[in-house]
C-alpha positions as CSV (number, residue, x, y, z in Angstrom):
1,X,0.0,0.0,0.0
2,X,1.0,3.6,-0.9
3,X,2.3,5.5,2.1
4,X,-0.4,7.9,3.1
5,X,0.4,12.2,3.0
6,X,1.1,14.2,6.2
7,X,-3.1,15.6,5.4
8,X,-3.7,12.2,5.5
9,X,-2.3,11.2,9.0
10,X,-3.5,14.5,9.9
11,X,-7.1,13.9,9.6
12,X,-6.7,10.6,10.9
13,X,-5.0,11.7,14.1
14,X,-8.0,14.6,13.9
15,X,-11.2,11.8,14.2
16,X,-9.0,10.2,16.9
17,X,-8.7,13.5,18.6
18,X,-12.8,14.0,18.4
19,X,-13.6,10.0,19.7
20,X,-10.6,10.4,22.5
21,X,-8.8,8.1,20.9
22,X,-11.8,6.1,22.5
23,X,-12.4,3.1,20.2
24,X,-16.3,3.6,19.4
25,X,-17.3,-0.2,19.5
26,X,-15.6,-1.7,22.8
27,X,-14.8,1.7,24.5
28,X,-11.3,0.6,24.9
29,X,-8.6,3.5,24.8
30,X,-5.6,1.1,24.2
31,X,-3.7,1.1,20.4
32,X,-6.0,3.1,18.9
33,X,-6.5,3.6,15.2
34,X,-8.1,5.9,12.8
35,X,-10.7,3.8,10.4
36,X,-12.6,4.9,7.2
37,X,-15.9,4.6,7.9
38,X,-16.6,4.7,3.4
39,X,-12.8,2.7,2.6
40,X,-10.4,5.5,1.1
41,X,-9.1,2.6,-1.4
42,X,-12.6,3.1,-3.0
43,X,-13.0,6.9,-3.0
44,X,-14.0,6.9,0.7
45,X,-13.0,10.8,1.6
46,X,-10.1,11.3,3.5
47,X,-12.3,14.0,6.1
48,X,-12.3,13.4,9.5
49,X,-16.3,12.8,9.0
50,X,-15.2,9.7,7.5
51,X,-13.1,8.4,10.5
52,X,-14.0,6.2,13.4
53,X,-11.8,5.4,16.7
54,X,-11.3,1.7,16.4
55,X,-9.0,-0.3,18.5
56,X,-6.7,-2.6,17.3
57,X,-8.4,-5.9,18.0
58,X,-11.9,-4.1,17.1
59,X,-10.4,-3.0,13.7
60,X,-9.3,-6.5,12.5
61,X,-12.4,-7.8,12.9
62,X,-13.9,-4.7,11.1
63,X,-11.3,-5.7,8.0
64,X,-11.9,-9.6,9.0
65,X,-16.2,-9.0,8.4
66,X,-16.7,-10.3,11.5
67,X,-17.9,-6.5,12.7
68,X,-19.8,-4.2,9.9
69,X,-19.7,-1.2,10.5
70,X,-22.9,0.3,9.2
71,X,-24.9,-2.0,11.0
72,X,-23.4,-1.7,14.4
């Protein structure tokens, strides 16, 4: 995968900021990562509207299926 820009990271770090780098399904605040709600891949925007808070172990299982997203 292409190394993301500093705007990028940016607006990641921003949505992690907003959630207190709180993941939104588990409530956990350990290794905390910035999500894509719509996947930037496949024109998802890179806007911090777009972001959610996901741990780790939460956002494997978001990439895994076993969690969707929009249903949750």
């Amino acid at each position: 995968m292409k190394k993301r820009s500093y705007e990028h990271t940016k607006i990641q770090r921003q949505g992690k900021e907003r959630d207190q780098y709180t993941c939104q399904i588990c409530g956990s605040n350990e290794r905390s990562e910035g999500h894509h709600i719509f996947d930037y891949v496949y024109g998802g925007a890179a806007d911090k509207e777009n972001i959610v808070t996901l741990c780790h172990d939460c956002h494997n299982k978001v990439h895994k299926g076993l969690i969707d997203l929009l249903k949750f």
